[in-house]
C-alpha positions, -999 to 999 in steps of 0.1 A, spaced: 255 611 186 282 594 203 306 566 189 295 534 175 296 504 194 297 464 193 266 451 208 269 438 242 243 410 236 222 425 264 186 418 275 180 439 302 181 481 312 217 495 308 232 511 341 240 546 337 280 539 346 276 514 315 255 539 292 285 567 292 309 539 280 289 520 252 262 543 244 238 512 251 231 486 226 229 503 188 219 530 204 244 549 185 237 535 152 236 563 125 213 550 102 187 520 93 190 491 69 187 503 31 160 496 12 121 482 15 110 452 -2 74 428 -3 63 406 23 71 369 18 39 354 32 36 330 55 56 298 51 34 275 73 2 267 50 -31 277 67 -23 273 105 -28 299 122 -12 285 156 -52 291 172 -49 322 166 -75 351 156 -79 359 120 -78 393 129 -43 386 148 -27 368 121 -38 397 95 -28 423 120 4 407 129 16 400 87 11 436 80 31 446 115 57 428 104 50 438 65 51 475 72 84 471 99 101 457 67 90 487 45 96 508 67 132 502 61 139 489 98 156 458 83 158 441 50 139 412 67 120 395 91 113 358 103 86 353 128 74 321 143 48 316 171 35 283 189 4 275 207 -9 237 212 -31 245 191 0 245 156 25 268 144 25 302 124 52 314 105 56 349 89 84 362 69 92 394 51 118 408 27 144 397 17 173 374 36 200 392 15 200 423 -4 228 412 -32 213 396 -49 177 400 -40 169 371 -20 134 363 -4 133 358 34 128 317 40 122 308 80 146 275 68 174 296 68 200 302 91 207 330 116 232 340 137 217 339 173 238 359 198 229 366 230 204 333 231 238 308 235 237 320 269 204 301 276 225 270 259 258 278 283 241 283 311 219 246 305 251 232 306 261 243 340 231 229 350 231 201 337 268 196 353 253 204 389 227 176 386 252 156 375 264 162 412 302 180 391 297 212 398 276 231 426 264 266 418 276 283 447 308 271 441 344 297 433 348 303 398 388 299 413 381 261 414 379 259 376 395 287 364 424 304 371 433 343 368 397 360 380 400 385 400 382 383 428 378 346 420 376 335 449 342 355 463 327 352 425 301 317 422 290 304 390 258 313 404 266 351 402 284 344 370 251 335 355 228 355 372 245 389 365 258 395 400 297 390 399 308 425 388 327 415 361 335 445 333 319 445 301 348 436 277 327 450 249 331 484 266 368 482 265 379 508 238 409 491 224 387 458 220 370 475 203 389 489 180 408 460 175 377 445 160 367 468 137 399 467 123 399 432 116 364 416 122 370 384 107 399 382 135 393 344 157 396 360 194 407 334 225 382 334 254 414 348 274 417 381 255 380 386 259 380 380 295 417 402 298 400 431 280 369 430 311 396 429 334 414 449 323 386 476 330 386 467 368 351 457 386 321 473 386 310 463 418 320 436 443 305 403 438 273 398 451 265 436 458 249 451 427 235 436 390 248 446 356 252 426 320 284 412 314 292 386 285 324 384 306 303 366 331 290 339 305 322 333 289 340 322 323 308 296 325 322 283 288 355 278 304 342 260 337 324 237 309 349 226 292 374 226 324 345 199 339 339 178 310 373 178 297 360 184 261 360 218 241 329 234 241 316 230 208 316 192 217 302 190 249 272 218 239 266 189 208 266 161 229 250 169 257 220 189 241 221 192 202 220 158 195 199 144 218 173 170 218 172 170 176 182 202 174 198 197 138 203 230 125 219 246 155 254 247 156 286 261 172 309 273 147 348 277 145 346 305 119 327 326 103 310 305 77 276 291 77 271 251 75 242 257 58 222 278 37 215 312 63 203 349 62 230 376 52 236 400 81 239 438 74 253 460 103 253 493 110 279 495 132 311 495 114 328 534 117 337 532 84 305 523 65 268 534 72 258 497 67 280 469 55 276 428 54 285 417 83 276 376 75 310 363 77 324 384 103 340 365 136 318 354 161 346 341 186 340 379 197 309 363 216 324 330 224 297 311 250 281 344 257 269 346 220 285 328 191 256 301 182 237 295 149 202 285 146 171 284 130 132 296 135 126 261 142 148 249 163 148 282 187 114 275 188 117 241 203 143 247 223 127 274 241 102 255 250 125 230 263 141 256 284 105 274 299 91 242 306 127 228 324 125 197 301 164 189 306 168 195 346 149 180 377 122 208 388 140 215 418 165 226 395 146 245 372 132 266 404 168 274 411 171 285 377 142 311 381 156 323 413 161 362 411 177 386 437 161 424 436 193 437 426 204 463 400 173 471 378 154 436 382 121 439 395 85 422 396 83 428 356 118 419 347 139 402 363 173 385 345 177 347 366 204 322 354 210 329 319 177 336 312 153 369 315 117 368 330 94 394 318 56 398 322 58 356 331 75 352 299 109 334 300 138 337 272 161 356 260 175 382 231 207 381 210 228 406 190 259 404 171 264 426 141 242 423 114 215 400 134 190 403 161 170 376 176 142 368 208 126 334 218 105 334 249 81 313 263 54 313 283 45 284 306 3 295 316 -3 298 275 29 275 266 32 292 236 62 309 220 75 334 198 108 338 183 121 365 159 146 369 139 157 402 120 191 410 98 199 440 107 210 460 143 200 495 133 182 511 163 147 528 164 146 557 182 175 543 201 168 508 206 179 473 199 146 467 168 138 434 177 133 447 216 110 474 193 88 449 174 85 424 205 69 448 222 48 461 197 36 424 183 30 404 208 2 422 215 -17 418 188 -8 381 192 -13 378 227 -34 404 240 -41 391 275 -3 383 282 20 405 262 59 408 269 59 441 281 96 447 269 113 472 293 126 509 269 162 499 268 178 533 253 
């Protein structure tokens, strides 16, 4: 086994160049979150969302078993139909003390800001201030290459900007001090630092370095730090109460404890009030069963952008390892016609998708990052639930090793 490894908040199949440096996502992680403990039931009455009895019972002791199975401490699952809501949760949402799962609480969301981020630059091209194919050099100075990279091929994956996460001194730097508050300008110096991977345009591969440049262009346009615009413009008005962009590490509210496996020197430790300014707009959001729930059906169905923009949106290029089954557009991932995303930072995993024919969704939320058989475990259980929950349209998640 190689050397442990932040996770890089991907989504999609690791290039080999990228493999060698980071090992992929947990892929490295030496051993699974301690303990089993008793499924928590489910927390949403008798609705079963319109779905089989047989699915429901199916599903509860899928997720009862992953629990038991020592996978994670626990496990918050929430699935719409128009038909109502189901809710499943298992274990426990901290381990000291001994705290039963609750789908109220909550969770650290990673990777699934960048749906939020990348809403924003949206929303700034309808509003006629930004155009997607503009330079990232007309917002934001220092890029390399700045001037042949778009906001476009920021969000789409296409610039060939370095992961910063697979930057060895980053690294280390952040395991010696995780509680650390980074600057969006050291994370971006320690991608370029790296040099390109390929140039702009030519190639796809997962960068958070991409997504944080799109933070700065934000707040460059509206003039107002992130945090505040990303409230204004889409937490508030879409009631999204319990989703929030922290300064620190703390929680506003009462949340799941996070237990990572990735720290060198401990086989698991709590991880719950380490920085997330490590993620800035590529990953540093808090949110809830609930509220992922709505807003990824927000997203799927293009609620906050004219359609013309929402088909931009959904625009892919065959480049890098998308293809008819997967395919990562702007800030979001298409797979098997669903459309969401995943998250990872250490200690918690998370997916909301959605899919527009069934308009149904499913989010998951799991507090720990130790891999199975080498993968990220909520990529794992998504592709084994979903179809027992939806057997004609599963999300055929891609093995990300």
């Amino acid at each position: 086994m190689g050397d442990r490894a932040l996770p890089d908040f991907r989504t999609r199949r690791p290039s080999p160049a990228l493999l060698r440096v980071l090992g992929m996502v947990l892929a490295v992680v030496l051993s699974t979150a301690t303990g089993c403990a008793q499924s928590a039931g489910s927390e949403d009455g008798d609705s079963t969302a319109g779905l089989s009895q047989q699915a429901v019972s199916s599903a509860s002791t899928m997720l009862d078993r992953f629990v038991a199975d020592g996978h994670a401490p626990g496990v918050v699952v929430e699935v719409s139909t128009p038909d109502g809501v189901w809710t499943h949760t298992a274990g426990r949402s901290a381990t000291s003390p001994d705290t039963p799962m609750s789908a109220q609480l909550q969770h650290r969301i990673g990777s699934i800001t960048k749906t939020f981020t990348t809403t924003l630059i949206l929303q700034l091209v309808q509003e006629g201030k930004v155009g997607l194919d503009d330079p990232v050099s007309h917002y934001v100075g220092g890029v390399p290459d700045g001037d042949r990279i778009t906001l476009r091929m920021l969000g789409t994956m296409t610039a060939g900007l370095s992961e910063y996460l697979a930057n060895p001194d980053f690294r280390n730097t952040f395991f010696q001090d995780p509680m650390r508050v980074w600057t969006p300008a050291e994370l971006l110096e320690a991608s370029y630092s790296l040099g390109a991977q390929f140039p702009p345009g030519t190639d796809s591969d997962y960068s958070n370095a991409n997504t944080v440049l799109l933070g700065l262009v934000v707040e460059k346009v509206a003039g107002a730090p992130f945090g505040d615009v990303l409230t204004e413009k889409i937490l508030r008005p879409y009631g999204l109460d319990h989703t929030v962009w922290p300064v620190d590490g703390s929680f506003p509210e009462d949340h799941i404890f996070g237990y990572t496996s990735l720290d060198p020197a401990h086989d698991v430790t709590d991880s719950t009030s380490w920085s997330p300014t490590q993620a800035y707009s590529a990953g540093q959001m808090i949110s809830t069963a609930a509220d992922l729930t709505q807003w990824i059906r927000l997203v799927g169905r293009g609620a906050l952008l004219t359609p013309e923009l929402q088909s931009e949106r959904l625009r892919w290029l065959p480049l890098g390892d998308n293809d008819d089954n997967w395919h990562y557009t702007f800030g979001l991932e298409e797979n098997s016609g669903w459309i969401g995303h995943n998250g990872a930072v250490p200690g918690y995993m998370s997916y909301a998708v959605y899919h527009p024919g069934l308009d149904a969704t499913i989010v998951l939320l799991i507090n720990s990052d130790a891999a199975i058989d080498g993968e990220p475990p909520v990529n794992v259980l998504l592709r084994d639930l979903s179809p027992v929950l939806f057997p004609e349209q599963p999300v055929r998640v891609p093995v990300v090793r």
